[in-house]
C-alpha positions in Angstrom: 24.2 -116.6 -64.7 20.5 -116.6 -64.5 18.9 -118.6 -61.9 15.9 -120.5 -63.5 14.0 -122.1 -60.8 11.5 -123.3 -63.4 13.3 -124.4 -66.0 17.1 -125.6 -67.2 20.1 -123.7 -65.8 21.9 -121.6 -68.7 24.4 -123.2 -70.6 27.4 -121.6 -70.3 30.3 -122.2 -72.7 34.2 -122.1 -72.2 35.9 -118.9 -73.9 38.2 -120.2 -77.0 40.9 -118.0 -77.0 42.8 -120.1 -79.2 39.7 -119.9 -82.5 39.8 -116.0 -81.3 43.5 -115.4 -81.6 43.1 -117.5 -84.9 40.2 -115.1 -86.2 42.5 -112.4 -85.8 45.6 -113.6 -86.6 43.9 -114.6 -90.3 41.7 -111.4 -90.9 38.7 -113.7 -90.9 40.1 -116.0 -93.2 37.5 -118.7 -91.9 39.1 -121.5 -93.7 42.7 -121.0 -92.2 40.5 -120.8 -88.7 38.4 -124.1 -89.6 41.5 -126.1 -90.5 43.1 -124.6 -87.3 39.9 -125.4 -85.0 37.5 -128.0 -87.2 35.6 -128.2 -83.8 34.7 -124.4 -83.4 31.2 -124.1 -84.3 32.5 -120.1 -84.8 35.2 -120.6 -87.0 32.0 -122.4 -89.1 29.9 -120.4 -88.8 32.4 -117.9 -90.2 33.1 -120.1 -92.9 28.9 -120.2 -93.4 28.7 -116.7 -93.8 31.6 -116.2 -96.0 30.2 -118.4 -98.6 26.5 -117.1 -98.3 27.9 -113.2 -98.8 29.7 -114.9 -102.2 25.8 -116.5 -103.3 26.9 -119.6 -102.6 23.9 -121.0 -100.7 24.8 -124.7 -101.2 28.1 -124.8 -99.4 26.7 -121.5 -97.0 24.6 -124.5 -95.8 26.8 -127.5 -95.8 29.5 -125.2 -93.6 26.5 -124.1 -91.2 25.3 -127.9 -90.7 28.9 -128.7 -89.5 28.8 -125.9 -87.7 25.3 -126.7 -86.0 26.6 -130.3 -85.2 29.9 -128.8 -83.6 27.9 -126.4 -81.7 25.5 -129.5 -80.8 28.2 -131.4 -79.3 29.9 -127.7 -77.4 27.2 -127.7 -75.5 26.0 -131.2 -74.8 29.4 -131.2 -73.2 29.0 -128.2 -71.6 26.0 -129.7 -69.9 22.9 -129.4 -72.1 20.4 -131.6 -72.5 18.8 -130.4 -75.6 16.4 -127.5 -74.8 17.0 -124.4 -72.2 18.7 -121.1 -72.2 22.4 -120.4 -74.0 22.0 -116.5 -73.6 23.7 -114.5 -75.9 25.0 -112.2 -73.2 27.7 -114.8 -72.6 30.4 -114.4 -75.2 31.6 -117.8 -75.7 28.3 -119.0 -76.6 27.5 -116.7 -79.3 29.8 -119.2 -81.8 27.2 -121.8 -81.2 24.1 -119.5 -81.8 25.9 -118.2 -84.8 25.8 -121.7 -86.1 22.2 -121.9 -85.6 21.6 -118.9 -87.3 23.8 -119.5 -90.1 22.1 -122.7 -90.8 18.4 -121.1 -90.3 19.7 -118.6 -93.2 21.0 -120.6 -95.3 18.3 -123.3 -95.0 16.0 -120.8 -95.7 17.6 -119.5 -99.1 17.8 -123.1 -100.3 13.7 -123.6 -99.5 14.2 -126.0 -96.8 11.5 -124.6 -94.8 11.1 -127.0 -92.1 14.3 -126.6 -91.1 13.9 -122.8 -91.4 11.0 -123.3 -88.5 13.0 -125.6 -86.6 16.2 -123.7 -86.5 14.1 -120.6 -85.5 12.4 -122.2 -82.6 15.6 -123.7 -81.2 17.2 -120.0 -81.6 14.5 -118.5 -79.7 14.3 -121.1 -76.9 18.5 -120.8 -76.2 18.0 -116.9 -76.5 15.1 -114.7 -78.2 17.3 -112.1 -78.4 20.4 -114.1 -80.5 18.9 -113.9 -84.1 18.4 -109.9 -83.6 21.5 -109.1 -82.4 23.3 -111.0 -85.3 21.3 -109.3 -87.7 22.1 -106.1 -86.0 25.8 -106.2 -86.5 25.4 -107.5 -90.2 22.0 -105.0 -91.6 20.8 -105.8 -94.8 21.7 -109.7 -95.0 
């Protein structure tokens, strides 16, 4: 945990082993996980990025805006008050940052480019490294 005299403290997420387990159990069948865990931003975020590697940008962005509202309310109960660091370095919070990316994607294929500028801005202030290291595990998306 990084001490912030200047600013918020991180937010720091409880591990899910339960949506993990889940996620492996199904072979990242994301629906099976999001009827299993409808409160994981992850296993939407999952469900996001099935549907926007199948073109379908419409419900890529209705799954990430669920997702982005479930990882809205993780971490207002985990303490945050809607601004401040949710580093990536801290596994259970990358569910909740995957949200936010999947939602700046898909907002971004559907032309919704406000969004696209709001969703980046509230990526880089929980973690500027987040969106790069999502893109890194998945090149060419």
């Amino acid at each position: 945990m990084t001490t912030n005299l200047l600013g918020p403290a991180d937010t720091l997420l409880p591990e899910e082993p339960d949506v993990l387990a889940s996620i492996a159990n199904t072979g990242l069948d994301a629906a099976d996980v999001v009827v299993a865990h409808p409160a994981s931003p992850l296993a939407w975020a999952l469900l996001s990025n099935n549907a926007y590697n199948a073109e379908k940008m419409i419900e890529s962005y209705a799954f990430a805006r669920v997702g982005y509202h479930r990882g809205l309310d993780a971490l207002r109960k985990g303490g945050w008050k809607g601004h401040g660091p949710v580093p990536w370095s801290h596994a259970p919070n990358r569910g909740v940052l995957r949200a936010f990316y999947a939602l700046q994607r898909a907002a971004d294929a559907i032309g919704e480019e406000d969004e696209v500028e709001r969703l980046g801005a509230l990526l880089t202030d929980s973690d500027p490294t987040a969106a790069a290291a999502i893109e890194a595990e998945h090149p060419g998306h």
